[in-house]
Gaussian input, Z-matrix of N, CA and C with variables (Angstrom, degrees):
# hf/3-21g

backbone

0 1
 N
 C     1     B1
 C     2     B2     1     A1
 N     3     B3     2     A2     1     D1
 C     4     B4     3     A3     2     D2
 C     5     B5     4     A4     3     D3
 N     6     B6     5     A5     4     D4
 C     7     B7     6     A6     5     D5
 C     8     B8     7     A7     6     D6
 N     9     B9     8     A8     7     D7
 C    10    B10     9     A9     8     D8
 C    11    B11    10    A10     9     D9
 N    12    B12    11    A11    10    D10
 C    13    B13    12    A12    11    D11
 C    14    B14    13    A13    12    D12
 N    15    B15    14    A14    13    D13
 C    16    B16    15    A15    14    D14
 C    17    B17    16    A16    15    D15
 N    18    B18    17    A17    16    D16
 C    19    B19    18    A18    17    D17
 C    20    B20    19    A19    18    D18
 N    21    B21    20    A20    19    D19
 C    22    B22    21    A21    20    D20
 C    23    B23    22    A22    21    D21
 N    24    B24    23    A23    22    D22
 C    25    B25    24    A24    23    D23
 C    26    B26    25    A25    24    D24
 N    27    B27    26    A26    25    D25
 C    28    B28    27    A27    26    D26
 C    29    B29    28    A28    27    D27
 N    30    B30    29    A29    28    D28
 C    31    B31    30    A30    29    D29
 C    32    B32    31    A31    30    D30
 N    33    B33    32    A32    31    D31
 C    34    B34    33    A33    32    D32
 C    35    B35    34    A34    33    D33
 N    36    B36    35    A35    34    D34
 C    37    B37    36    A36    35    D35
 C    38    B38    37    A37    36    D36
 N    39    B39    38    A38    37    D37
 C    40    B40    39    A39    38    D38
 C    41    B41    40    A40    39    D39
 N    42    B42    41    A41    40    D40
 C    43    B43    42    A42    41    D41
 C    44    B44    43    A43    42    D42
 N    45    B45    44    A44    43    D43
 C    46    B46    45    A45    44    D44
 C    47    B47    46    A46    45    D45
 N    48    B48    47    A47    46    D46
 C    49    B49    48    A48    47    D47
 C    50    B50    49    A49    48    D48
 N    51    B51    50    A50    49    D49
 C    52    B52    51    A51    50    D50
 C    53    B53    52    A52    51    D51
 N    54    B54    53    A53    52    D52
 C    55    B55    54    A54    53    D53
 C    56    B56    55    A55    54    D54
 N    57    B57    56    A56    55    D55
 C    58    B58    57    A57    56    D56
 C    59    B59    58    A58    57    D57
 N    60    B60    59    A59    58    D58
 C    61    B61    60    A60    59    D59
 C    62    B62    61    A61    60    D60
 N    63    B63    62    A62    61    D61
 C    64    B64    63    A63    62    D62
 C    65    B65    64    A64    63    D63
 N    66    B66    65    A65    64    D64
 C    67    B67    66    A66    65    D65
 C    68    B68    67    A67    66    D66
 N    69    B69    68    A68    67    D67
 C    70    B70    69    A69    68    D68
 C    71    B71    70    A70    69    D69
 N    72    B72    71    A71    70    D70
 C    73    B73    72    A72    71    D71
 C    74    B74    73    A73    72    D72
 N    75    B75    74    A74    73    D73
 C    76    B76    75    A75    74    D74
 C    77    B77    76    A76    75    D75
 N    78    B78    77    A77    76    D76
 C    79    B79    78    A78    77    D77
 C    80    B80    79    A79    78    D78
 N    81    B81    80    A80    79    D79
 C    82    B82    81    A81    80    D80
 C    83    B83    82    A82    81    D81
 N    84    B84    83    A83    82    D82
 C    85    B85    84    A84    83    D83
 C    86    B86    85    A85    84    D84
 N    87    B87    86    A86    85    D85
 C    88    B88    87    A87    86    D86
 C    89    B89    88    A88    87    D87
 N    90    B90    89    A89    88    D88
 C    91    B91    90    A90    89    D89
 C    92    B92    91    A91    90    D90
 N    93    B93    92    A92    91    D91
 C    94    B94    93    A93    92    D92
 C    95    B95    94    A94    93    D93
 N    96    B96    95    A95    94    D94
 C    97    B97    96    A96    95    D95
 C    98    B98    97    A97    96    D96
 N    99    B99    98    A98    97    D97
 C   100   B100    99    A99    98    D98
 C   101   B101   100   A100    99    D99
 N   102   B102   101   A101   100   D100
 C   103   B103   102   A102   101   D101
 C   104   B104   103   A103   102   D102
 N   105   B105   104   A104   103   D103
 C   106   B106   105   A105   104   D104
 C   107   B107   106   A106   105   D105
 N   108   B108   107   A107   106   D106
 C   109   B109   108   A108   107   D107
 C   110   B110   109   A109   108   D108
 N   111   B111   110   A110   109   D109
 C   112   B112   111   A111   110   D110
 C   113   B113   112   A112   111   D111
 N   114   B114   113   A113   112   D112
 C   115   B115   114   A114   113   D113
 C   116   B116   115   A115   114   D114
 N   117   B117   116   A116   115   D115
 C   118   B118   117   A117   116   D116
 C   119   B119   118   A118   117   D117
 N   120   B120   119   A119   118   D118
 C   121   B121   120   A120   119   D119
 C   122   B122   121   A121   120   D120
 N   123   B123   122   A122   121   D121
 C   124   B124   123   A123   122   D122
 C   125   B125   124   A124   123   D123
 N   126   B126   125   A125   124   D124
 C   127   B127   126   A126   125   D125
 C   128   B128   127   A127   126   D126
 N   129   B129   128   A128   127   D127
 C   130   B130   129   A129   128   D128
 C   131   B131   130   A130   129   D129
 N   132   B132   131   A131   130   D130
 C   133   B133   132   A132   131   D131
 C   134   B134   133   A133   132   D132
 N   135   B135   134   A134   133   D133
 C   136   B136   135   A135   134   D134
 C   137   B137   136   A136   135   D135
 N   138   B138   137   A137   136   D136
 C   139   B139   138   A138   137   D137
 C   140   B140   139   A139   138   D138
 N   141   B141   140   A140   139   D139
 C   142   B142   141   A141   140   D140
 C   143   B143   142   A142   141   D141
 N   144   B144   143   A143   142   D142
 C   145   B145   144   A144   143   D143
 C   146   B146   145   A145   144   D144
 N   147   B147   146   A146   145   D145
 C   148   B148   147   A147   146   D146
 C   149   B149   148   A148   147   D147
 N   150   B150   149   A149   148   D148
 C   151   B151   150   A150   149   D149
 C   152   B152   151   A151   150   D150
 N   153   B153   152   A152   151   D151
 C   154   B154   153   A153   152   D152
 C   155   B155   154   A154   153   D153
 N   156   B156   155   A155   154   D154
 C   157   B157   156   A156   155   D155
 C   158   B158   157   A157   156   D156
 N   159   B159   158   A158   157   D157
 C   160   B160   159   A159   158   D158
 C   161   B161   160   A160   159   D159
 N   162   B162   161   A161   160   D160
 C   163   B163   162   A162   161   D161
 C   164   B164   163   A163   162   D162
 N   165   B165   164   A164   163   D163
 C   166   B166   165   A165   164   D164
 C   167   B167   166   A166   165   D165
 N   168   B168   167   A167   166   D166
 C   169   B169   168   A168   167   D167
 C   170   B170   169   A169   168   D168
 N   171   B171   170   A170   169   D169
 C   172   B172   171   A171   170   D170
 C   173   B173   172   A172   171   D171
 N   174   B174   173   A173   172   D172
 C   175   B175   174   A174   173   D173
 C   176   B176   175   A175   174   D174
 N   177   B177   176   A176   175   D175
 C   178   B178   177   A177   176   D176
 C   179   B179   178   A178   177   D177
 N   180   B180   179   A179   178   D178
 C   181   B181   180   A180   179   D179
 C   182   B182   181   A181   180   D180
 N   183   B183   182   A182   181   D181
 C   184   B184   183   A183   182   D182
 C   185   B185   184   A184   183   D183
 N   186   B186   185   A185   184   D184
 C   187   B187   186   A186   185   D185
 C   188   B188   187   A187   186   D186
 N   189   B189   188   A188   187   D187
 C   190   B190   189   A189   188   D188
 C   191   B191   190   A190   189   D189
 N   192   B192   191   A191   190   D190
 C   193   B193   192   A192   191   D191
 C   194   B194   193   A193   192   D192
 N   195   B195   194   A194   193   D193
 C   196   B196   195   A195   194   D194
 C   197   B197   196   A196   195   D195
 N   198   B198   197   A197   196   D196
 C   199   B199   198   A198   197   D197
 C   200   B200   199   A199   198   D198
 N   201   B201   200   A200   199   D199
 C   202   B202   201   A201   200   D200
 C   203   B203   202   A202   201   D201
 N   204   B204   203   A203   202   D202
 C   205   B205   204   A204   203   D203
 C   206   B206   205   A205   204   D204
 N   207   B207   206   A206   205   D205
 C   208   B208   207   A207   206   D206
 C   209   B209   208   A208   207   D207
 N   210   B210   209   A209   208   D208
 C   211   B211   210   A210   209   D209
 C   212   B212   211   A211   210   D210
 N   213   B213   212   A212   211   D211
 C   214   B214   213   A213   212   D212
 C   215   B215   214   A214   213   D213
 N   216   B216   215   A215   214   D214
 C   217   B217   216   A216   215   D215
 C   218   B218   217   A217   216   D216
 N   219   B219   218   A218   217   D217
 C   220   B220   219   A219   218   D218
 C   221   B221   220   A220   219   D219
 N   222   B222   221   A221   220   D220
 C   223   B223   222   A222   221   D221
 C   224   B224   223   A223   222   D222
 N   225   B225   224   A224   223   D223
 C   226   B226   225   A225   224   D224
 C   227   B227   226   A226   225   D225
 N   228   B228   227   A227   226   D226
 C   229   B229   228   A228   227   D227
 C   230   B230   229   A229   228   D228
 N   231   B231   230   A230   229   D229
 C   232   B232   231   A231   230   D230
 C   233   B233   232   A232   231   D231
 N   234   B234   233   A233   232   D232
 C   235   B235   234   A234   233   D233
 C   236   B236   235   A235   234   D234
 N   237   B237   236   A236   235   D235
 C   238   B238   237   A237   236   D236
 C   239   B239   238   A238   237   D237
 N   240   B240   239   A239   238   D238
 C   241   B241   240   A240   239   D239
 C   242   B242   241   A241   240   D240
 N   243   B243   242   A242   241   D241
 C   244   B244   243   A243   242   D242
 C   245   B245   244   A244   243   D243
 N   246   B246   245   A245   244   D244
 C   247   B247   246   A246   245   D245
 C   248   B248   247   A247   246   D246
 N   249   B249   248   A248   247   D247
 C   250   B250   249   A249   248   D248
 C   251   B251   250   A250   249   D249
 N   252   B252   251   A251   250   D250
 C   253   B253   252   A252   251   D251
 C   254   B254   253   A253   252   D252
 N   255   B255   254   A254   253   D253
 C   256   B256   255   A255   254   D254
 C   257   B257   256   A256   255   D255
 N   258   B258   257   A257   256   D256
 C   259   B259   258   A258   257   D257
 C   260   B260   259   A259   258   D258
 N   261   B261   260   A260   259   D259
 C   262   B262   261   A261   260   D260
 C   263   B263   262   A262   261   D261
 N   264   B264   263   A263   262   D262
 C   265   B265   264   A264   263   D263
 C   266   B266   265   A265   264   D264
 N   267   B267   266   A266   265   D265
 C   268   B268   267   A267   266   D266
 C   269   B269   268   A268   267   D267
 N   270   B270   269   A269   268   D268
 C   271   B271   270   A270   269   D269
 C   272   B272   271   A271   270   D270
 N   273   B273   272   A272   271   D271
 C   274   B274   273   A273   272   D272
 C   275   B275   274   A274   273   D273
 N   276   B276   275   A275   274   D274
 C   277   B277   276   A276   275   D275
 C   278   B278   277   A277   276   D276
 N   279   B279   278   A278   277   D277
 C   280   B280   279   A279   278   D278
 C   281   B281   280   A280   279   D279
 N   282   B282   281   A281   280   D280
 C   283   B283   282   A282   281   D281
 C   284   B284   283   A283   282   D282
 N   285   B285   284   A284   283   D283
 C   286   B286   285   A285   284   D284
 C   287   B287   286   A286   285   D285
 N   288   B288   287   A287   286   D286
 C   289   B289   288   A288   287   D287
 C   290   B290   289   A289   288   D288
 N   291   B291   290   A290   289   D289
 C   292   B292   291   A291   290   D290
 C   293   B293   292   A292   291   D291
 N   294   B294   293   A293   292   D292
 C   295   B295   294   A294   293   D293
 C   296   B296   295   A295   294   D294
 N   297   B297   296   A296   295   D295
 C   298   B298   297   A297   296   D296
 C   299   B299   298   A298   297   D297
 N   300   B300   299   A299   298   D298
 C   301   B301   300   A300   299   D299
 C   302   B302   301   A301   300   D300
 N   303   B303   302   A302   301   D301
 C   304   B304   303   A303   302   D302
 C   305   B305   304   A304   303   D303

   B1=1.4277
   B2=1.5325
   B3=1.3083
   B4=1.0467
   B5=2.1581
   B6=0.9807
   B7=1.4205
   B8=1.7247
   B9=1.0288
   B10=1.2386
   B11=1.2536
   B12=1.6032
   B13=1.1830
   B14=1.5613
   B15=1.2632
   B16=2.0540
   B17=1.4177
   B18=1.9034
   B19=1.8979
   B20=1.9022
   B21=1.1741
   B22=1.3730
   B23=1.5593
   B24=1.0837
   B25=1.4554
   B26=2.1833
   B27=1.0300
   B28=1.8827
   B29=1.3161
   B30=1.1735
   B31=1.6200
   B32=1.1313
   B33=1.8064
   B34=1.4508
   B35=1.5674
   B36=1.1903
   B37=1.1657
   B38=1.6244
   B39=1.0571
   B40=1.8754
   B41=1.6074
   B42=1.2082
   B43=1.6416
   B44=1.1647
   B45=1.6969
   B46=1.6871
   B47=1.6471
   B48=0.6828
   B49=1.6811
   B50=1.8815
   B51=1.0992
   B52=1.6925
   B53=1.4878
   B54=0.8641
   B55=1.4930
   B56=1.6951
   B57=1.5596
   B58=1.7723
   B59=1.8074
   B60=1.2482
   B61=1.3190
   B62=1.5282
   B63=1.1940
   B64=1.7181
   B65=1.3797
   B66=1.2378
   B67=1.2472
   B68=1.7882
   B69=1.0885
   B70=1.2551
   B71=2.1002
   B72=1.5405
   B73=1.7305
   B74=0.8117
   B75=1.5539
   B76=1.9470
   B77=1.5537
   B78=1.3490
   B79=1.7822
   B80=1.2980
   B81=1.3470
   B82=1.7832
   B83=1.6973
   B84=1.1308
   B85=1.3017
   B86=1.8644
   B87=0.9630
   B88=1.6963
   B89=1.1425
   B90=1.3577
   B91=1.6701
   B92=1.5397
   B93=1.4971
   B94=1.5513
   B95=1.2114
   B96=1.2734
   B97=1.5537
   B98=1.2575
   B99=1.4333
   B100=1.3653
   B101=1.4550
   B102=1.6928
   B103=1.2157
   B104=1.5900
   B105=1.0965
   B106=1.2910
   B107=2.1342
   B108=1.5822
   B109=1.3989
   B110=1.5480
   B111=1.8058
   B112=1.0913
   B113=1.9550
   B114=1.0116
   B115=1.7367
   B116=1.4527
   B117=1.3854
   B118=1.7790
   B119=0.9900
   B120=1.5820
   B121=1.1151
   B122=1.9439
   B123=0.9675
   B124=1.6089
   B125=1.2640
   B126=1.6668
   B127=1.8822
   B128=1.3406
   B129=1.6730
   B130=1.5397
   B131=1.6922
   B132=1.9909
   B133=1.0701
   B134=1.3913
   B135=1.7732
   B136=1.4446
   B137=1.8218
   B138=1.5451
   B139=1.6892
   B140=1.7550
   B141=1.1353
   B142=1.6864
   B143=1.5588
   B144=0.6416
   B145=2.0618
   B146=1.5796
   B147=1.8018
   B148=1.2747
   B149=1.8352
   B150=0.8753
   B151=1.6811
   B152=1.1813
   B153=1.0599
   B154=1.6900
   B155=1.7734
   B156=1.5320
   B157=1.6312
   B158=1.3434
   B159=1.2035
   B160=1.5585
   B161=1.6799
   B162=1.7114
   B163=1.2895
   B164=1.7331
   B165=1.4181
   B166=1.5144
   B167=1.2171
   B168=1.3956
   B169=1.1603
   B170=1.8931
   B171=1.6103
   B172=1.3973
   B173=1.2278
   B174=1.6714
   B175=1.0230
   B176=1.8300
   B177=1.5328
   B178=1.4998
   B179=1.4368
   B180=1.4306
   B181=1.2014
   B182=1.7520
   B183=1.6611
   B184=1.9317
   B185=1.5995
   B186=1.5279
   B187=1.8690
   B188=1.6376
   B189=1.2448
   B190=1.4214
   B191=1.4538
   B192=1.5757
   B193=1.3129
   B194=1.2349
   B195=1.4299
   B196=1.3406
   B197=1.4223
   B198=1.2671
   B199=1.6402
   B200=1.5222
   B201=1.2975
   B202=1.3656
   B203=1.8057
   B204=1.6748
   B205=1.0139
   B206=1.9498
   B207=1.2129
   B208=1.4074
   B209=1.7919
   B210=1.4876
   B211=1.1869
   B212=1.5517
   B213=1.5513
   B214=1.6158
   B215=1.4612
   B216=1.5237
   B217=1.4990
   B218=1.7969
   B219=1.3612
   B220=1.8773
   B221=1.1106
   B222=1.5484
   B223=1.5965
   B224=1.2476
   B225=1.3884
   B226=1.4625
   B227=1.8906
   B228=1.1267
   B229=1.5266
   B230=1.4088
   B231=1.2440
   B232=1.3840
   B233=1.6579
   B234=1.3691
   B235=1.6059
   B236=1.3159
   B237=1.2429
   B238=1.3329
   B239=1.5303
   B240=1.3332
   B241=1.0513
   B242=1.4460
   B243=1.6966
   B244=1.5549
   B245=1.4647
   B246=0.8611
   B247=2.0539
   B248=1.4268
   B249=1.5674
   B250=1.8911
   B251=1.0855
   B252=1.7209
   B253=1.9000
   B254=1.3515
   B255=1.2573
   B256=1.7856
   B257=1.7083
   B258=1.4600
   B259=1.4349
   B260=1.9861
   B261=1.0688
   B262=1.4327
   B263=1.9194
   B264=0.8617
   B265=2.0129
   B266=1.6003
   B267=1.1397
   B268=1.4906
   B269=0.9397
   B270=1.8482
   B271=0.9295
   B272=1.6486
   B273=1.2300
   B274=1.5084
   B275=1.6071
   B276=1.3164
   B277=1.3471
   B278=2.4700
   B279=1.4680
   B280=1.4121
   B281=1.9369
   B282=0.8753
   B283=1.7148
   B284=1.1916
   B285=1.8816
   B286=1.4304
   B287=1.6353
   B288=1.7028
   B289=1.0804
   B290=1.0582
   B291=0.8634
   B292=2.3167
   B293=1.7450
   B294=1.0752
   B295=2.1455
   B296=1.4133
   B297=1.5406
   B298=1.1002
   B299=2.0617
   B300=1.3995
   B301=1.5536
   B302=1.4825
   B303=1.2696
   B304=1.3354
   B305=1.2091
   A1=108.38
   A2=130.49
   A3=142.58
   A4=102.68
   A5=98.90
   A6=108.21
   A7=130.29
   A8=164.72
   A9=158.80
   A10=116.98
   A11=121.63
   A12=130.93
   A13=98.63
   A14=95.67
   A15=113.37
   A16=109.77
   A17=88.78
   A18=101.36
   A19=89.28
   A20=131.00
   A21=131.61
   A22=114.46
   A23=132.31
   A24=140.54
   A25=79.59
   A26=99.38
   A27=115.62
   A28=79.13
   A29=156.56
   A30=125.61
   A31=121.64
   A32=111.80
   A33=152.85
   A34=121.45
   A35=152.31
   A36=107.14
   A37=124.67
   A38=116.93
   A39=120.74
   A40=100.58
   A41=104.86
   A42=114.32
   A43=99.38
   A44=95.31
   A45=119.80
   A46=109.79
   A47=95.02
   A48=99.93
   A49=112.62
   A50=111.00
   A51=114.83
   A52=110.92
   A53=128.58
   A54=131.68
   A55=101.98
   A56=101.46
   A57=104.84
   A58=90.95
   A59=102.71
   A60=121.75
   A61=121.33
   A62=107.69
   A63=123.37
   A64=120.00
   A65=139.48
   A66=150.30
   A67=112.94
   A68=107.62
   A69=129.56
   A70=83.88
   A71=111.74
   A72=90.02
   A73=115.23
   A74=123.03
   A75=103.31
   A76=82.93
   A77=118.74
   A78=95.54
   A79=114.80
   A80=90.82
   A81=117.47
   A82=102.42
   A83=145.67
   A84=140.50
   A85=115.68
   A86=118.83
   A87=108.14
   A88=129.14
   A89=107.63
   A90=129.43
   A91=90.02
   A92=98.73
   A93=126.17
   A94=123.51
   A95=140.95
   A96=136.78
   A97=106.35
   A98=123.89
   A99=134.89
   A100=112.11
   A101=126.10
   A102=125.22
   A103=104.03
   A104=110.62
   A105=127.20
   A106=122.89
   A107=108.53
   A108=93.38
   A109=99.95
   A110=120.38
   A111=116.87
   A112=107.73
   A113=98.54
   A114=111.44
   A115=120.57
   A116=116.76
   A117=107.49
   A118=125.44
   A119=132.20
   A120=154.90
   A121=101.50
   A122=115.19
   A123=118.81
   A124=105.51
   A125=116.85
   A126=122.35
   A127=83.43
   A128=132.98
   A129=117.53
   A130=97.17
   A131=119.11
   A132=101.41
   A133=175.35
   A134=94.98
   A135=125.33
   A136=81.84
   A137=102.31
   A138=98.47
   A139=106.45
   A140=109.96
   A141=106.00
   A142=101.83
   A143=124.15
   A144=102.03
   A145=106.55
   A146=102.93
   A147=113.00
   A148=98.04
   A149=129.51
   A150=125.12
   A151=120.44
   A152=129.97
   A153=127.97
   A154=88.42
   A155=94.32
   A156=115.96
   A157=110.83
   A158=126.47
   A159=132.61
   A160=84.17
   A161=93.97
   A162=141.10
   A163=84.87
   A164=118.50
   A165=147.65
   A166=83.68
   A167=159.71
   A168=149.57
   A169=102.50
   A170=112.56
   A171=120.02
   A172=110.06
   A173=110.92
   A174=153.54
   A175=111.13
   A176=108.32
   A177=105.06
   A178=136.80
   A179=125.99
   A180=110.88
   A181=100.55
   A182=104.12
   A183=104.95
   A184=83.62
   A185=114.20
   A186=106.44
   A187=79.91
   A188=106.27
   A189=131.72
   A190=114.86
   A191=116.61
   A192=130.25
   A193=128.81
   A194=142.25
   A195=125.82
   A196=103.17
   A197=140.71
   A198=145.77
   A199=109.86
   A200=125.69
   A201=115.26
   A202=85.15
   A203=95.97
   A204=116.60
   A205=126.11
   A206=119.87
   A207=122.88
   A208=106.23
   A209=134.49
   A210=127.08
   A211=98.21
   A212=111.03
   A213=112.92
   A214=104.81
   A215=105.06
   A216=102.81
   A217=97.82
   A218=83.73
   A219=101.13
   A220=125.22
   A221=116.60
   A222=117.53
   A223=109.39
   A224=122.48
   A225=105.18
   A226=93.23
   A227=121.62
   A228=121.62
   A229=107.31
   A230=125.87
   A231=142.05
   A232=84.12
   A233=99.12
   A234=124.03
   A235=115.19
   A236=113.69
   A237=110.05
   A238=122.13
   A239=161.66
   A240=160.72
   A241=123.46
   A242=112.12
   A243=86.53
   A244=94.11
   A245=102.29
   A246=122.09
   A247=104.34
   A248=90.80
   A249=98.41
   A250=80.65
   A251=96.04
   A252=102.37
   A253=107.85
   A254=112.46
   A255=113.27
   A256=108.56
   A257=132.81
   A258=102.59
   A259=111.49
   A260=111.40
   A261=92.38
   A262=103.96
   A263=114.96
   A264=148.18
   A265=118.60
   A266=127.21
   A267=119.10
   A268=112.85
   A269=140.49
   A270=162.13
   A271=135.64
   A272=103.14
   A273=110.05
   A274=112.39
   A275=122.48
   A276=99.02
   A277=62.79
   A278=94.73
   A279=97.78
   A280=116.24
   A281=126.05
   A282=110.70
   A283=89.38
   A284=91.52
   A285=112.74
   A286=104.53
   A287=136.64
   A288=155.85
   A289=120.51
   A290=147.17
   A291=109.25
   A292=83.19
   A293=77.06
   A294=103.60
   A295=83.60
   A296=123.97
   A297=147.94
   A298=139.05
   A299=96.10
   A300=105.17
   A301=122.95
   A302=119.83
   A303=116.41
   A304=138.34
   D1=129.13
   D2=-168.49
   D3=-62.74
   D4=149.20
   D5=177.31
   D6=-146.40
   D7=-177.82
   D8=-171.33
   D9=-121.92
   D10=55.67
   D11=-160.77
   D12=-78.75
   D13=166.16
   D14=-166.10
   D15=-22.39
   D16=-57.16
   D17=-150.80
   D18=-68.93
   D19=-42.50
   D20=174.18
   D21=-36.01
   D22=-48.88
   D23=-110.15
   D24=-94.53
   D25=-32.44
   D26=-169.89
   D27=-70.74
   D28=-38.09
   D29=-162.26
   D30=-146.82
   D31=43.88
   D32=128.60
   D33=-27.27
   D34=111.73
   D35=-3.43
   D36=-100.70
   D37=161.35
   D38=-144.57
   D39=-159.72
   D40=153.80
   D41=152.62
   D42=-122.49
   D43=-176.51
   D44=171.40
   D45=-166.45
   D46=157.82
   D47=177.64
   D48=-145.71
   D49=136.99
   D50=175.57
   D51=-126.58
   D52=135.96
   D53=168.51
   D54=-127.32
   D55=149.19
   D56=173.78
   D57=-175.33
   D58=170.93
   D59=178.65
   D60=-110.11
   D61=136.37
   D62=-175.26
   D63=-58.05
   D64=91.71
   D65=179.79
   D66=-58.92
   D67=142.46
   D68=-174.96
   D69=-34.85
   D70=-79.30
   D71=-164.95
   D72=-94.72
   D73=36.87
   D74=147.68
   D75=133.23
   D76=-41.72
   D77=-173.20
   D78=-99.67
   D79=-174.59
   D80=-150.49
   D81=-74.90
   D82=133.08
   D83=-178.07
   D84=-129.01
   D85=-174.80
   D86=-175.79
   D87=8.01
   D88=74.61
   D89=-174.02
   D90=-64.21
   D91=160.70
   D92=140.37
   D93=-159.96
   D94=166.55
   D95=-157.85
   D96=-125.98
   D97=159.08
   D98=142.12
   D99=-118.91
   D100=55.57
   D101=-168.76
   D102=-166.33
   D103=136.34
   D104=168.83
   D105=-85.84
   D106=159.15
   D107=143.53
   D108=55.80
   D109=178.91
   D110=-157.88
   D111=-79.92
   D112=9.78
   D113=155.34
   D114=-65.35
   D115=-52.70
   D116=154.28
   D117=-64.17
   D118=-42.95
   D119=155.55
   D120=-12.50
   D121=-57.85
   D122=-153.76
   D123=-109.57
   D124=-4.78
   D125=174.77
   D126=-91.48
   D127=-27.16
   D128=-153.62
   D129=-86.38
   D130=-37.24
   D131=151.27
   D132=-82.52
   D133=13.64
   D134=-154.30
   D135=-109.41
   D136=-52.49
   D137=-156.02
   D138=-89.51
   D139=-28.51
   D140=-178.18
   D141=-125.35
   D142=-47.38
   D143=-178.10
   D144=-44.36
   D145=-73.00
   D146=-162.32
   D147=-92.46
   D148=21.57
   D149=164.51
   D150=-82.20
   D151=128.87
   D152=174.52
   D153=-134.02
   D154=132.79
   D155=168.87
   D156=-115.91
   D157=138.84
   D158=-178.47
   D159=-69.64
   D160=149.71
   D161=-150.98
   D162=-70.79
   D163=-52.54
   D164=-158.03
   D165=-56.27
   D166=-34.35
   D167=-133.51
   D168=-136.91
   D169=13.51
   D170=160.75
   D171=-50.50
   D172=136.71
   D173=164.07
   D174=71.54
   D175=-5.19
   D176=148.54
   D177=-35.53
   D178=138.53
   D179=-168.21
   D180=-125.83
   D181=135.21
   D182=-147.42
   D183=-107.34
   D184=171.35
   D185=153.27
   D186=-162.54
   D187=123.47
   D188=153.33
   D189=-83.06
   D190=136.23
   D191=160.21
   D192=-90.77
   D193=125.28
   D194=-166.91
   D195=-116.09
   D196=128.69
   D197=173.45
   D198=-106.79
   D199=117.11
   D200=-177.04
   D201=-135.78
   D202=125.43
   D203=-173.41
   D204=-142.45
   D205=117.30
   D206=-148.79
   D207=-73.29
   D208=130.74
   D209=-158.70
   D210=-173.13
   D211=128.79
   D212=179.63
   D213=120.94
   D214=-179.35
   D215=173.96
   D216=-92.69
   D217=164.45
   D218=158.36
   D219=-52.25
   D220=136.88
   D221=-178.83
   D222=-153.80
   D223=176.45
   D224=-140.34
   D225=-107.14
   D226=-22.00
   D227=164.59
   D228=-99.82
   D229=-177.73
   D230=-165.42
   D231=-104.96
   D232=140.06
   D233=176.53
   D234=-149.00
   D235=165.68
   D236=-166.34
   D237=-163.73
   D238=170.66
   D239=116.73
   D240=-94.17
   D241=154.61
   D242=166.54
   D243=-142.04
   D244=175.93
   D245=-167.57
   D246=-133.13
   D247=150.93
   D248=-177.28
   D249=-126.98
   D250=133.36
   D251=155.88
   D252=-120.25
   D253=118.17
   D254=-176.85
   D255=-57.84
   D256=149.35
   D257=3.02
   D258=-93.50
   D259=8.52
   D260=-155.33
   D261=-151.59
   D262=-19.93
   D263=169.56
   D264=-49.22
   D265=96.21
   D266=158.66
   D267=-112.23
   D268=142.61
   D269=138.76
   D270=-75.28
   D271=86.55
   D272=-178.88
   D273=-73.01
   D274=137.43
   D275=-147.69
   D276=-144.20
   D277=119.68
   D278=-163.45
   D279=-122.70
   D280=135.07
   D281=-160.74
   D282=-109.35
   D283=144.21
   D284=-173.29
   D285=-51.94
   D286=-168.48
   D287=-126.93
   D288=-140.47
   D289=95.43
   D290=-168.46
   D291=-93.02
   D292=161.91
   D293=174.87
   D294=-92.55
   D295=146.93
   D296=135.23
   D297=-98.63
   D298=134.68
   D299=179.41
   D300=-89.58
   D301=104.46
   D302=156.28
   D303=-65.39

């Protein structure tokens, strides 16, 4: 499930989109992007490294939308939620940052 990890959090708020087709065992095959920067970066590890699709769903062709959008108070690490909207929609919903003084 997609999330708003560190290197992300700098180029908030953003979409992305991936589409690819279901390979005979379960993974994701003929990628393509609608995302730049560590925005592909984190569809390539959410949707094809660590993705496994049942077998049943070979040669289907999927495209996820990703919405990452800033909401909440300030906090001092990067946090985040994310939301599924069926059929195909997540919403990362990510709280601003505070700057810190040493």
């Amino acid at each position: 499930m997609p999330t708003a990890t560190p290197y992300i959090v700098s180029e908030v708020p953003a979409s992305a989109e991936i589409t690819f087709e279901v390979g005979a065992d379960g993974k994701a095959e003929g990628v393509t992007y609608v995302a730049t920067g560590w925005l592909r970066f984190e569809m390539q590890q959410v949707f094809v490294e660590r993705g496994r699709y049942s077998p049943k769903c070979r040669g289907q062709r999927l495209t996820f939308h990703v919405q990452y959008e800033v909401s909440g108070e300030a906090t001092v690490h990067a946090e985040s939620v994310t939301r599924f909207l069926p059929p195909n929609r997540f919403v990362v919903l990510c709280r601003p940052v505070k700057g810190t003084v040493n």
